[in-house]
VOTI-64400 format. One record per residue (C-alpha): residue number from 1; residue in three letters; y, x, z. Coordinates in nm, 4 decimals. Layout:
BEGIN
- NUM:Ala:Y:X:Z .
...
# end
This chain:
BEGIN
- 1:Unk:15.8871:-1.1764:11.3721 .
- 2:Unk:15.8958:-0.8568:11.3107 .
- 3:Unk:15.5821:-0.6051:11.3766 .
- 4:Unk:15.6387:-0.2472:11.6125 .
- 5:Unk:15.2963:-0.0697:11.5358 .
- 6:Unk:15.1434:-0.2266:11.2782 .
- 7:Unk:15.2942:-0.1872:10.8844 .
- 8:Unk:15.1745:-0.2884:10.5363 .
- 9:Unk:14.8139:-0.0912:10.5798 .
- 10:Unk:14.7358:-0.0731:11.0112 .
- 11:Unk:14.9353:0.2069:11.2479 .
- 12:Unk:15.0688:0.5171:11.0979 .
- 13:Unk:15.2776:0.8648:11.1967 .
- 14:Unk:15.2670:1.1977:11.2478 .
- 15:Unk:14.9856:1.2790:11.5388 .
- 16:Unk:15.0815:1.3536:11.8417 .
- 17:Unk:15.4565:1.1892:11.8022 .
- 18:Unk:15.5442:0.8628:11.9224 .
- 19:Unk:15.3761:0.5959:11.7943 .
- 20:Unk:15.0296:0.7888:11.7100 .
- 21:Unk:14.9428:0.9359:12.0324 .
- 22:Unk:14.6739:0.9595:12.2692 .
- 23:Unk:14.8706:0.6957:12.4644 .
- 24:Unk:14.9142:0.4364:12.1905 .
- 25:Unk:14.5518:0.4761:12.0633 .
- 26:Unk:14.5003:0.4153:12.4360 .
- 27:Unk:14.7053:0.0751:12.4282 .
- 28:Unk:14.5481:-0.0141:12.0983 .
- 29:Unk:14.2095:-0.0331:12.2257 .
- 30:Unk:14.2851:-0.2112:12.5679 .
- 31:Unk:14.4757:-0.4416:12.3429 .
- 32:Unk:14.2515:-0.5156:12.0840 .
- 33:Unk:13.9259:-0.4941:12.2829 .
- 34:Unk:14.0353:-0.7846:12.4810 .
- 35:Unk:14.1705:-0.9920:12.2075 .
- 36:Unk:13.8227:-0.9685:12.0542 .
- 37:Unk:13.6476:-1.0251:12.3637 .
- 38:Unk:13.5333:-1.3488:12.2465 .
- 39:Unk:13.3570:-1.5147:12.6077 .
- 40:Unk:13.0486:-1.5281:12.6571 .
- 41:Unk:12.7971:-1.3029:12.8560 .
- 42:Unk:12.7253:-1.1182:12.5662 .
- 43:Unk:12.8221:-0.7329:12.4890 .
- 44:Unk:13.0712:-0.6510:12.2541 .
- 45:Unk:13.0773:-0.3894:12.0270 .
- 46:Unk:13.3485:-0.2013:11.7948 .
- 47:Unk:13.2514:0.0439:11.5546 .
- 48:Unk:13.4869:0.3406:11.4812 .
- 49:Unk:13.4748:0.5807:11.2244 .
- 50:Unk:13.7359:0.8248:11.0826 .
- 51:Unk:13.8608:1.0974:10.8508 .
- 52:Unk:13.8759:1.5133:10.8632 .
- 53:Unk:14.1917:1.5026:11.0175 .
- 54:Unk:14.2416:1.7711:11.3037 .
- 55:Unk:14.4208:1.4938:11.5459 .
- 56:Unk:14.1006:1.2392:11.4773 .
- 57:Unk:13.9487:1.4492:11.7773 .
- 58:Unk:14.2378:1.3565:12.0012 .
- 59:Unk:14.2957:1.0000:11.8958 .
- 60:Unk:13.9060:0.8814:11.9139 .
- 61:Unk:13.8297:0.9609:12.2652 .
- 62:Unk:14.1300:0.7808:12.3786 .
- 63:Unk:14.0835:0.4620:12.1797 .
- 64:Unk:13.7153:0.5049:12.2988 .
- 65:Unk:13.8499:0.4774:12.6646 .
- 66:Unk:14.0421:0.1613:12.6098 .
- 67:Unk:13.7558:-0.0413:12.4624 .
- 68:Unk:13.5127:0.0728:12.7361 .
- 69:Unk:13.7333:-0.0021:12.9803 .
- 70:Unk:13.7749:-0.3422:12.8706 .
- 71:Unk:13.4147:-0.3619:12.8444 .
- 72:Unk:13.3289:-0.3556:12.5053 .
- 73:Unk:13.0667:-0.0974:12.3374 .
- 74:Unk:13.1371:0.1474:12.1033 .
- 75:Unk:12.9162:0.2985:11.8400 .
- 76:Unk:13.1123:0.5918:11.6141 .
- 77:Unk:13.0677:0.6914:11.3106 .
- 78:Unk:13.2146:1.0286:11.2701 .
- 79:Unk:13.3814:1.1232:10.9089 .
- 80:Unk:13.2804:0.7289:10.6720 .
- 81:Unk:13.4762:0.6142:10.4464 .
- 82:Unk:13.7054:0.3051:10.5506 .
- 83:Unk:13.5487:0.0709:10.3068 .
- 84:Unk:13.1821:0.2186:10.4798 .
- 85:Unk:13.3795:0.1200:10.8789 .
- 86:Unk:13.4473:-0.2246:10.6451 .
- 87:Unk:13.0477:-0.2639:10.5622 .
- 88:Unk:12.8846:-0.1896:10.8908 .
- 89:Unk:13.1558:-0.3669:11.1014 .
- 90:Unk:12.9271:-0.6680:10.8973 .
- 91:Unk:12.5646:-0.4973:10.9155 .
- 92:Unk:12.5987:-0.4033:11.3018 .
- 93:Unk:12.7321:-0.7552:11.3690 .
- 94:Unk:13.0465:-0.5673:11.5322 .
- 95:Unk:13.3171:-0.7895:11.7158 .
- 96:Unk:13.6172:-0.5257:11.5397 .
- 97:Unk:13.5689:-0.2457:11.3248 .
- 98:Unk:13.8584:0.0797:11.3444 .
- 99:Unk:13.9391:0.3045:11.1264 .
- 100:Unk:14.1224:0.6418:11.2170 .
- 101:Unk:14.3067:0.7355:10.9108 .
- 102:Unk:14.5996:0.7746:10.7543 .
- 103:Unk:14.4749:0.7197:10.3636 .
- 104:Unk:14.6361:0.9507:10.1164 .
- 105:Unk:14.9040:1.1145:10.3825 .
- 106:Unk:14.8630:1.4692:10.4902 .
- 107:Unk:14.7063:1.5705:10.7543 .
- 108:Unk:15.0150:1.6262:10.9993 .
- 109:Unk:14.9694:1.1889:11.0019 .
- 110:Unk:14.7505:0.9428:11.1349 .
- 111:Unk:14.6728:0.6192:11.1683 .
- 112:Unk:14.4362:0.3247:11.2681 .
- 113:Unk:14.3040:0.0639:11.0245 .
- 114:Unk:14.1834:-0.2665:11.1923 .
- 115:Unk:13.8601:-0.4648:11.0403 .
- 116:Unk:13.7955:-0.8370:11.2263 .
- 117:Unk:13.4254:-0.9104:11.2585 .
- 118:Unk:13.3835:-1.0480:10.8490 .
- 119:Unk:13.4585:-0.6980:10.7811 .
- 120:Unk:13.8287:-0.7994:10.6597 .
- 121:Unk:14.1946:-0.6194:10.7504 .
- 122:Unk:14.3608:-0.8309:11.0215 .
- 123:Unk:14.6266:-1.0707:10.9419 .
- 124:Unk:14.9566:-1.0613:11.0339 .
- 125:Unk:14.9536:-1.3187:11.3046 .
- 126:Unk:14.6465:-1.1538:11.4769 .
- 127:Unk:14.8310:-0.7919:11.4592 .
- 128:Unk:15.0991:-0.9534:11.6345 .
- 129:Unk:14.9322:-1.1110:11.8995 .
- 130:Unk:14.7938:-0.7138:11.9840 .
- 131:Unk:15.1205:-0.6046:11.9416 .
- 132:Unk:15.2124:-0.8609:12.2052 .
- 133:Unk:14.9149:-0.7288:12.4416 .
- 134:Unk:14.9690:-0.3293:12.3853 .
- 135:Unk:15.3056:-0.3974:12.5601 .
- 136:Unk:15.1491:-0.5375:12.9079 .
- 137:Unk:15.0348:-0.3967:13.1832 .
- 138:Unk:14.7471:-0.1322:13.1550 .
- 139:Unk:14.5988:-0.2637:13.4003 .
- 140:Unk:14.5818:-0.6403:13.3770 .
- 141:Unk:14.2220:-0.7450:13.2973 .
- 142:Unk:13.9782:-0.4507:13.3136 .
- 143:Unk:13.5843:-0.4552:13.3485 .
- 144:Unk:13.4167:-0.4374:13.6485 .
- 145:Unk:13.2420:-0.1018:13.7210 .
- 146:Unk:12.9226:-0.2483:13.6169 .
- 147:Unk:13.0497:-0.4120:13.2902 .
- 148:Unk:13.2227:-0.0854:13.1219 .
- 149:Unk:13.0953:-0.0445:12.7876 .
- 150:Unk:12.8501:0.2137:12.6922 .
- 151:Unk:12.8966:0.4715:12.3802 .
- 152:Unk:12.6980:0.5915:12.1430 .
- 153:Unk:12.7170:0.7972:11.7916 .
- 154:Unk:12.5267:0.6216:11.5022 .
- 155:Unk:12.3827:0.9455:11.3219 .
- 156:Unk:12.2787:0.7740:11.0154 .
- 157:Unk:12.6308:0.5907:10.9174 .
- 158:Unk:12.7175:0.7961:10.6195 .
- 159:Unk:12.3339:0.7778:10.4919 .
- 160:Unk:12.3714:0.3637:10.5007 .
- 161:Unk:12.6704:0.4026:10.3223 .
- 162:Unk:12.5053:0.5415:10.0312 .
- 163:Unk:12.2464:0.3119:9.9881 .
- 164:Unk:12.4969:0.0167:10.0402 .
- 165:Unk:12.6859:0.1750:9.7588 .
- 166:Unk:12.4142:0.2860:9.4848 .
- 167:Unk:12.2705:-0.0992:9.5418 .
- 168:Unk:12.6182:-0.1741:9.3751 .
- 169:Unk:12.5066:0.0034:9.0220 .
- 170:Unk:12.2990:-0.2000:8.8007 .
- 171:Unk:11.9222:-0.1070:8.8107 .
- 172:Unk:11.8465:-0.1272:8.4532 .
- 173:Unk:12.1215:0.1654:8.4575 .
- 174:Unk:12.1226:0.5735:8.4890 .
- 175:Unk:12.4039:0.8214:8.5347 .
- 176:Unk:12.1526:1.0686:8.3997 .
- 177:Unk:12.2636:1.2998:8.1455 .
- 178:Unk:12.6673:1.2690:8.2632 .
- 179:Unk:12.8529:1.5518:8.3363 .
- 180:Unk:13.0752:1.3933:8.6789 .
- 181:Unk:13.3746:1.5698:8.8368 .
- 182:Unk:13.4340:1.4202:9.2160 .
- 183:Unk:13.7261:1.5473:9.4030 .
- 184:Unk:13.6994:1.3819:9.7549 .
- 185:Unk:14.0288:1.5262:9.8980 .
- 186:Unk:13.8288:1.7156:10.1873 .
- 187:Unk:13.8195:1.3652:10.3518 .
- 188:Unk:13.5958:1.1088:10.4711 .
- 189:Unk:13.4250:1.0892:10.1618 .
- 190:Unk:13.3251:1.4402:10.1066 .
- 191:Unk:12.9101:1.4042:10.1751 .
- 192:Unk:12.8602:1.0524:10.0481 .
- 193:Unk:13.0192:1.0593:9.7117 .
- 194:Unk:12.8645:1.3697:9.5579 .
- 195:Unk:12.5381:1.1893:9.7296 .
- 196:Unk:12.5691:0.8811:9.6030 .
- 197:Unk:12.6384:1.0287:9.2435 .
- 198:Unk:12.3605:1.2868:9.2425 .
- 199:Unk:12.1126:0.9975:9.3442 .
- 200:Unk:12.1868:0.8471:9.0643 .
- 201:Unk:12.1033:1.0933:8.8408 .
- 202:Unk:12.4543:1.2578:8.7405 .
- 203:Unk:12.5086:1.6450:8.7486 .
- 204:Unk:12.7895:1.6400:8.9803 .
- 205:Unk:13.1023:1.9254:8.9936 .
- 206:Unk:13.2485:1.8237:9.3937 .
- 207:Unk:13.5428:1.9730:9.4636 .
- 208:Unk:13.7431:1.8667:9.7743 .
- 209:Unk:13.4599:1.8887:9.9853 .
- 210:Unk:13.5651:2.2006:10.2591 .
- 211:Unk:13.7154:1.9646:10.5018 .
- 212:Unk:13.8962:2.1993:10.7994 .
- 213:Unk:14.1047:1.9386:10.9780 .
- 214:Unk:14.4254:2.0576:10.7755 .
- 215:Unk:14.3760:2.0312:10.4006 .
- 216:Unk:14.3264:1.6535:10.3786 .
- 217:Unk:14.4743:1.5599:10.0551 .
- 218:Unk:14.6281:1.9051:10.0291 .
- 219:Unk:14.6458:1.9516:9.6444 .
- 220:Unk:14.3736:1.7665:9.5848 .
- 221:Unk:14.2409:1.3605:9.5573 .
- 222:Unk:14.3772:1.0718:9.3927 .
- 223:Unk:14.7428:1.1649:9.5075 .
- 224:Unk:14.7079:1.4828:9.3639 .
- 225:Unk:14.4596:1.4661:9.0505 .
- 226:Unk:14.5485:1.7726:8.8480 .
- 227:Unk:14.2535:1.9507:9.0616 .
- 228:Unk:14.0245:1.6971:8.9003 .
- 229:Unk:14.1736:1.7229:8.5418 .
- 230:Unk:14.1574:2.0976:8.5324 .
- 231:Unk:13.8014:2.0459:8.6777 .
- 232:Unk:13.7315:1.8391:8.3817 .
- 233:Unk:13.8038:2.0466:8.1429 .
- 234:Unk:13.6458:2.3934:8.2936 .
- 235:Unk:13.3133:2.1916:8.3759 .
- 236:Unk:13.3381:1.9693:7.9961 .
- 237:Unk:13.2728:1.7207:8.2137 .
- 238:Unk:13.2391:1.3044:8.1046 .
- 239:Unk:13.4308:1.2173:8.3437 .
- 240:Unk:13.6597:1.2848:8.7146 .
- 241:Unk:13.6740:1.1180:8.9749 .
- 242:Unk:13.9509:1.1767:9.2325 .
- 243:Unk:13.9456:1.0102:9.5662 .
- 244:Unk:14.1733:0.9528:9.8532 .
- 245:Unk:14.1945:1.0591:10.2014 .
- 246:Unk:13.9296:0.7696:10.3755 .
- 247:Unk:13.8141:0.6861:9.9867 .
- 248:Unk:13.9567:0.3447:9.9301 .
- 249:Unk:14.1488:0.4103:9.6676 .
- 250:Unk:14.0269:0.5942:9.3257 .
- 251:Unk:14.2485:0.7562:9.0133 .
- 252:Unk:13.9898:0.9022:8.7557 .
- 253:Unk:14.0243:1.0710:8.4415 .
- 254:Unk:13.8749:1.0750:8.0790 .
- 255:Unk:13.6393:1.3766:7.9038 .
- 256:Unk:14.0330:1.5121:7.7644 .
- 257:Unk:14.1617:1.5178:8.1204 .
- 258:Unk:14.4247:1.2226:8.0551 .
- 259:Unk:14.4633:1.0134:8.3692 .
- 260:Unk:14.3543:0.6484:8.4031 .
- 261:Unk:14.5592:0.4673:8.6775 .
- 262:Unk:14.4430:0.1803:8.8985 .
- 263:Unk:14.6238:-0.0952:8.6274 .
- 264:Unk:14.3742:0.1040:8.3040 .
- 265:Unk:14.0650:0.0269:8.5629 .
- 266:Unk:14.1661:-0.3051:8.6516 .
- 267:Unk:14.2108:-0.3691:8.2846 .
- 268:Unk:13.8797:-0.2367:8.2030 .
- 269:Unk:13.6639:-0.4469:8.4540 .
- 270:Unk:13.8525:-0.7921:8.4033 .
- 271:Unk:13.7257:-0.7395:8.0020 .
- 272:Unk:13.4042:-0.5927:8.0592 .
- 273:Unk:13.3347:-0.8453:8.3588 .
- 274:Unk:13.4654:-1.1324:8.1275 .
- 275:Unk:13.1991:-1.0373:7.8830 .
- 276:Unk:12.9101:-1.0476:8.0799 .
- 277:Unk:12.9858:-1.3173:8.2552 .
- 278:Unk:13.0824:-1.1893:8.6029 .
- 279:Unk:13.4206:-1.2983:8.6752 .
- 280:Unk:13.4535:-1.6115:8.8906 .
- 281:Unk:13.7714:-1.6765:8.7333 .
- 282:Unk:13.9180:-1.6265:8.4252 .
- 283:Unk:14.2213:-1.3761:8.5832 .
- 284:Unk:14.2477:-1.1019:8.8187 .
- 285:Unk:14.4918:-0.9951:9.1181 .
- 286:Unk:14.7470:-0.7423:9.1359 .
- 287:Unk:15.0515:-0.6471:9.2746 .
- 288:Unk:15.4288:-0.6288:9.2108 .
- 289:Unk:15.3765:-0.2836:9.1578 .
- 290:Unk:15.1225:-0.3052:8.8641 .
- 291:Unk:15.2591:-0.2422:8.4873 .
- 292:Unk:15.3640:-0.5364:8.2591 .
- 293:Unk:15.1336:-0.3738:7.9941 .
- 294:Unk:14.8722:-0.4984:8.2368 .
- 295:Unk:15.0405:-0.8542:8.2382 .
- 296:Unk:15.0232:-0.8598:7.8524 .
- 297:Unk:14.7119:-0.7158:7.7690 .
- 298:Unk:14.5217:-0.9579:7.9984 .
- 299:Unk:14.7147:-1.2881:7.8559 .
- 300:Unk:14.5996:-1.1624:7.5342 .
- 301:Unk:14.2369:-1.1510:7.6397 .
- 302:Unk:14.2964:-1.5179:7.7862 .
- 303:Unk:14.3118:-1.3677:8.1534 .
- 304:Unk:14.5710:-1.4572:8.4027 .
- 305:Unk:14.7639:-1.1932:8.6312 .
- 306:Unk:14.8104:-1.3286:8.9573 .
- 307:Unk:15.1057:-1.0905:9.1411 .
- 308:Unk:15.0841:-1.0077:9.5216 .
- 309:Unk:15.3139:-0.8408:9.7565 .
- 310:Unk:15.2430:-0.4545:9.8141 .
- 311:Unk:14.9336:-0.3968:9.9698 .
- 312:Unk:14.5719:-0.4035:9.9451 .
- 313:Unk:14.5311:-0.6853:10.2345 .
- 314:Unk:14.7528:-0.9308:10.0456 .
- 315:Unk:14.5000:-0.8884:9.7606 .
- 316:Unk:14.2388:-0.9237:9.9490 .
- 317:Unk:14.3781:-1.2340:10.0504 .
- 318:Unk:14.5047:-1.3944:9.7408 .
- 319:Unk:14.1894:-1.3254:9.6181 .
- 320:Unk:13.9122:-1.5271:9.8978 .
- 321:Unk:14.2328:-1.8344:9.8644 .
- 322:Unk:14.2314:-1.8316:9.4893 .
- 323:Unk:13.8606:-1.7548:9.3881 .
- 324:Unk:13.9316:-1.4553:9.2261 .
- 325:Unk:13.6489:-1.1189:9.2504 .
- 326:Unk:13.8640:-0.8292:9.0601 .
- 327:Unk:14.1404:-0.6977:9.2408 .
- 328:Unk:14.3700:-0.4332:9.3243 .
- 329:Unk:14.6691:-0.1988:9.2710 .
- 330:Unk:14.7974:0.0340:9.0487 .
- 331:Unk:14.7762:0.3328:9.3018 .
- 332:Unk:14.4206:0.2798:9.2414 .
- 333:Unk:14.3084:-0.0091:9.5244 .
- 334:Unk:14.0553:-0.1547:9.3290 .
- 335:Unk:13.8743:-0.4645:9.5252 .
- 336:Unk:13.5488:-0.5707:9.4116 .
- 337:Unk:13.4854:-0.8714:9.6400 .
- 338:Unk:13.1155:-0.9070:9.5037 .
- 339:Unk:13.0588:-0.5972:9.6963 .
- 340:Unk:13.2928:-0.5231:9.9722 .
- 341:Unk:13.5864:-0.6659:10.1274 .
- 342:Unk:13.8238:-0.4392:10.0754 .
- 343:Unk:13.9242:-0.1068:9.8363 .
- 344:Unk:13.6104:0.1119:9.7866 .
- 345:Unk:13.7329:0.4023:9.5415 .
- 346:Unk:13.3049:0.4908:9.4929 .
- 347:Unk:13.2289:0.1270:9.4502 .
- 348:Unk:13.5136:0.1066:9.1808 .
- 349:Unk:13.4258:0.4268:9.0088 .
- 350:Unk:13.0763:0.3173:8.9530 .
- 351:Unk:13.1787:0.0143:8.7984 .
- 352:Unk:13.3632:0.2413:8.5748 .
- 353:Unk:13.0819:0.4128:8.4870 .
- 354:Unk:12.8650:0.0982:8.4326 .
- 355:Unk:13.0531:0.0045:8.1392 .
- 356:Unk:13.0712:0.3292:8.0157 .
- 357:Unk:12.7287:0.3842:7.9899 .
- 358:Unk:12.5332:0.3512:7.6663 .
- 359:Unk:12.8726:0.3243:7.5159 .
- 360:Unk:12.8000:0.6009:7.3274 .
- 361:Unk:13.1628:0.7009:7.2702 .
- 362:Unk:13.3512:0.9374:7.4832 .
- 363:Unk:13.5377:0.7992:7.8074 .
- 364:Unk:13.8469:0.9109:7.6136 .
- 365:Unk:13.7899:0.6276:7.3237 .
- 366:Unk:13.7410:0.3483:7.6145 .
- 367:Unk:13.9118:0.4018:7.9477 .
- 368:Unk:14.2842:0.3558:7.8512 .
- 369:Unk:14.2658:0.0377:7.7617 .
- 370:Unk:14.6271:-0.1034:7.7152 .
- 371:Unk:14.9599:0.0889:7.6356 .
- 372:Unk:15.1693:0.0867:7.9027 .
- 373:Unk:15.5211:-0.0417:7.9207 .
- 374:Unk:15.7644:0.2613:8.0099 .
- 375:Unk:15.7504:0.2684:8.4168 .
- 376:Unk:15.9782:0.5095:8.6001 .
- 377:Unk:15.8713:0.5465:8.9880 .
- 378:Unk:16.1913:0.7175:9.2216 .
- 379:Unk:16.1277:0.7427:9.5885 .
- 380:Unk:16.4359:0.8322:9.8267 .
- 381:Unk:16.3775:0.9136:10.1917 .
- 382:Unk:16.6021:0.8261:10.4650 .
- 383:Unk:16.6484:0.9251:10.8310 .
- 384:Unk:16.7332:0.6533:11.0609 .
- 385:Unk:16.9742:0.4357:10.8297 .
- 386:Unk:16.7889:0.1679:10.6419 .
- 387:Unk:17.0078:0.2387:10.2658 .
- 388:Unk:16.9243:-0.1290:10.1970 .
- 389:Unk:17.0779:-0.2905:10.4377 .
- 390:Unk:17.4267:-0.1181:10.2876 .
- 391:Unk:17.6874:-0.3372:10.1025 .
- 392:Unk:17.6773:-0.0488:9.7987 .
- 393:Unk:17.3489:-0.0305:9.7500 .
- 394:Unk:17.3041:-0.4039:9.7518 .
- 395:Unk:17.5817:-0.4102:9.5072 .
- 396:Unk:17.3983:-0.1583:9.3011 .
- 397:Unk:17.0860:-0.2967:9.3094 .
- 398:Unk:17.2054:-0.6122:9.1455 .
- 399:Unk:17.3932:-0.3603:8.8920 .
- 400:Unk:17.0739:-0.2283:8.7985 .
- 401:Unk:16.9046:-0.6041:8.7560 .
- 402:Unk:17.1484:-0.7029:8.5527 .
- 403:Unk:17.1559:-0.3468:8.3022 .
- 404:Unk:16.7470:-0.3344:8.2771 .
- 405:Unk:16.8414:-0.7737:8.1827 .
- 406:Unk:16.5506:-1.0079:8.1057 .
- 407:Unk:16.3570:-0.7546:7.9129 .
- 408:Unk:16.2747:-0.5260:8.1921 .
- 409:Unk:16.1573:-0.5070:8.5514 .
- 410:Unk:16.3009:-0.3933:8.9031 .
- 411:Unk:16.1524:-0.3611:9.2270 .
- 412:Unk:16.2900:-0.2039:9.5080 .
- 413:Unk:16.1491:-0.2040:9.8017 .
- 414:Unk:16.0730:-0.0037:10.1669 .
- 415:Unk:15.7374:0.1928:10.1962 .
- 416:Unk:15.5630:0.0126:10.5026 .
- 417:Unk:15.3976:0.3616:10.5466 .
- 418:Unk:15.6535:0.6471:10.5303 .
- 419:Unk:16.0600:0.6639:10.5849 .
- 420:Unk:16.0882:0.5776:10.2153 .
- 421:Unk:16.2821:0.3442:10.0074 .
- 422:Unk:16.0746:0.2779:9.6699 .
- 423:Unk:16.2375:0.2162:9.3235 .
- 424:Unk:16.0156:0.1058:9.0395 .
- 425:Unk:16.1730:0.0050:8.7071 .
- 426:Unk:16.0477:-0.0757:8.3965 .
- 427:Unk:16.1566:-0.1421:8.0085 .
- 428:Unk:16.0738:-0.0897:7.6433 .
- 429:Unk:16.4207:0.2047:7.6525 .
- 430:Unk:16.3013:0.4774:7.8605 .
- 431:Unk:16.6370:0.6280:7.7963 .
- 432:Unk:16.8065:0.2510:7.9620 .
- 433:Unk:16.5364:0.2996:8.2109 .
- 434:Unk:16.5743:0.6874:8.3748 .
- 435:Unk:16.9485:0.6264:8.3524 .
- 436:Unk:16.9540:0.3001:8.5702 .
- 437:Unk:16.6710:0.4143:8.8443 .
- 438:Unk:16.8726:0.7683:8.8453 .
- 439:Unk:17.1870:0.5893:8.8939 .
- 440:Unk:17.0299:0.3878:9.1825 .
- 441:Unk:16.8625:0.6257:9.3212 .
- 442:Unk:17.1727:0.8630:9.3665 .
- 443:Unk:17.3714:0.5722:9.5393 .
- 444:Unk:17.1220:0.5182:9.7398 .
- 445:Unk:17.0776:0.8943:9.8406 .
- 446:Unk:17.4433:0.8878:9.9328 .
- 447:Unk:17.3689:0.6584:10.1791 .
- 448:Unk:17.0597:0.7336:10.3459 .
# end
């Protein structure tokens, strides 16, 4: 059965535009309030926190009204990162945890991320059943006047956060002496990071930190890490780190200002987590998405690549099923399930920095850790018109299968996220490669 709110990563849109309005937020919270009303005489509580966006202040209140109305109490957070909504959905013993957010998008978008009581994304049958319930009547099943739920803002969130995360870095350790570049993408992460980093004894450079409701993301963060880079270089610094919009993702960057991708972190935690002794398996998730240079350099460190569908839940979840603790995506995802239970870009970074430290070799000599296999990444919007559901670009699709042949790699597939259809190829000829995703692309194009 197909899903009407909910995609690969919670509700997204643009604010104020059918289906992120005040209404729907509305209808989210009736909905979701009472499916987590779990009996009882008991009060029940949802935590919310959010991001810098502008429309946060219009989408909160109303979300607010639907839980209290169903009788559940809400505690907010104000600007936390989603993996810090994640934590304290745990700590405050929370019956649903929200996050307003729409990640890396710009700020014209929003969204709502979902956390169940264990502090994990929903899964797909329980999104349904809200689904189900955000189409019924408003008014079916409301509190009593006396059994509304009461509000109230939890001022020290984002100072729990950082403890939570510097309790992550190993005692015996000290970022002291490091020269750290953190671009937080003027998002929810823009206090906490540079905290948690300075705490720890790094001289931090933030940049991204000037949040003003509009410039989310805007040239800046994980989507857009050239900021960091140039940061890099004008500070000499050891190391950048670029975050996304609610800081569950991370993309960082060596002492040179070369970019290390989500696959070059995974790599370096499965080996330096082998060595110590921390992985509970010999192996790591991933997803589709991730590079075959991944794939190879792993087998030849006798560590397995399990694959996933797109999507940090479905990591998340092949990971608790098959024992596995290092996850994540190439976009920079990166679970650590020792620590949190879902993508925490600070988290991740630190672990970076872990096994970095005492190294005494620049980041440059350690974090790229595998050569990649030639990747080309093509994205082709479309209005209306699903291109993949077209005869041609079926028929081209298995064109381009057959022309990359058993020595490369095609994925094609539709952004649950944004009106985009997603083309990732890979293969040894770059030349073989640009030509065939081109080709595909452009047919596609024609019909979208």
């Amino acid at each position: 059965m197909s899903k009407k709110y909910f995609g690969t990563d919670g509700v997204r849109g643009t604010a104020n535009k059918p289906p992120m309005t005040a209404e729907t937020a509305l209808r989210l919270g009736l909905a979701a309030g009472k499916h987590f009303r779990n009996g009882g005489d008991r009060r029940h509580l949802v935590v919310i926190g959010k991001d810098t966006r502008l429309s946060g202040y219009m989408l909160e209140p109303a979300l607010v009204a639907g839980f209290t109305s169903v009788g559940m109490d809400v505690r907010l957070f104000g600007p936390l990162p989603t993996p810090g909504v994640s934590m304290m959905t745990r700590s405050l013993r929370a019956d649903l945890g929200v996050m307003i957010t729409a990640s890396h998008n710009a700020y014209r978008d929003n969204g709502f991320k979902l956390f169940g009581p264990d502090g994990r994304k929903l899964d797909d049958a329980t999104e349904l059943e809200i689904e189900s319930l955000m189409d019924t009547g408003l008014e079916d099943d409301l509190a009593a006047p006396e059994k509304l739920g009461r509000v109230r803002r939890i001022d020290d969130a984002q100072a729990r956060y950082v403890e939570i995360v510097k309790a992550t870095f190993p005692r015996r350790m000290t970022l002291s002496g490091l020269r750290i570049v953190v671009d937080c993408a003027n998002g929810a992460a823009y206090k906490v990071a540079p905290a948690a980093l300075y705490e720890l004894g790094a001289e931090v450079f933030p940049v991204g930190v000037a949040p003003d409701g509009f410039n989310i993301n805007e040239e800046c963060g994980s989507t857009h890490p050239e900021l960091m880079t140039r940061k890099v270089r004008e500070y000499r610094a050891d190391l950048g780190i670029a975050l996304d919009g609610d800081a569950d993702r991370v993309i960082v960057c060596d002492n040179e200002g070369q970019i290390v991708d989500g696959d070059q972190i995974l790599a370096l935690l499965a080996t330096s987590w082998k060595q110590s002794g921390r992985l509970s398996k010999p192996g790591i998730v991933a997803t589709v998405m991730s590079n075959l240079g991944l794939e190879t350099y792993l087998g030849g460190a006798g560590l397995k690549l399990e694959r996933t569908q797109v999507g940090d839940r479905y990591v998340t979840e092949a990971m608790r099923a098959k024992g596995y603790n290092v996850g994540g995506e190439q976009s920079g995802h990166v679970v650590l399930s020792d620590f949190s239970t879902t993508g925490d870009g600070l988290i991740a970074a630190l672990q970076v920095l872990a096994a970095l430290v005492g190294q005494d070799k620049p980041s440059s000599e350690l974090l790229n850790v595998f050569k990649p296999a030639p990747q080309m990444l093509e994205n082709v919007r479309y209005n209306g018109k699903m291109p993949l559901n077209v005869k041609a670009v079926k028929d081209a699709v298995k064109e381009a299968e057959a022309r990359l042949g058993d020595q490369g790699r095609l994925l094609v597939r539709k952004s649950g996220t944004e009106p985009l259809v997603r083309i990732m190829g890979e293969h040894a000829d770059e030349r073989l490669l640009r030509d065939v995703v081109g080709d595909l692309a452009d047919v596609m194009r024609g019909h979208a």
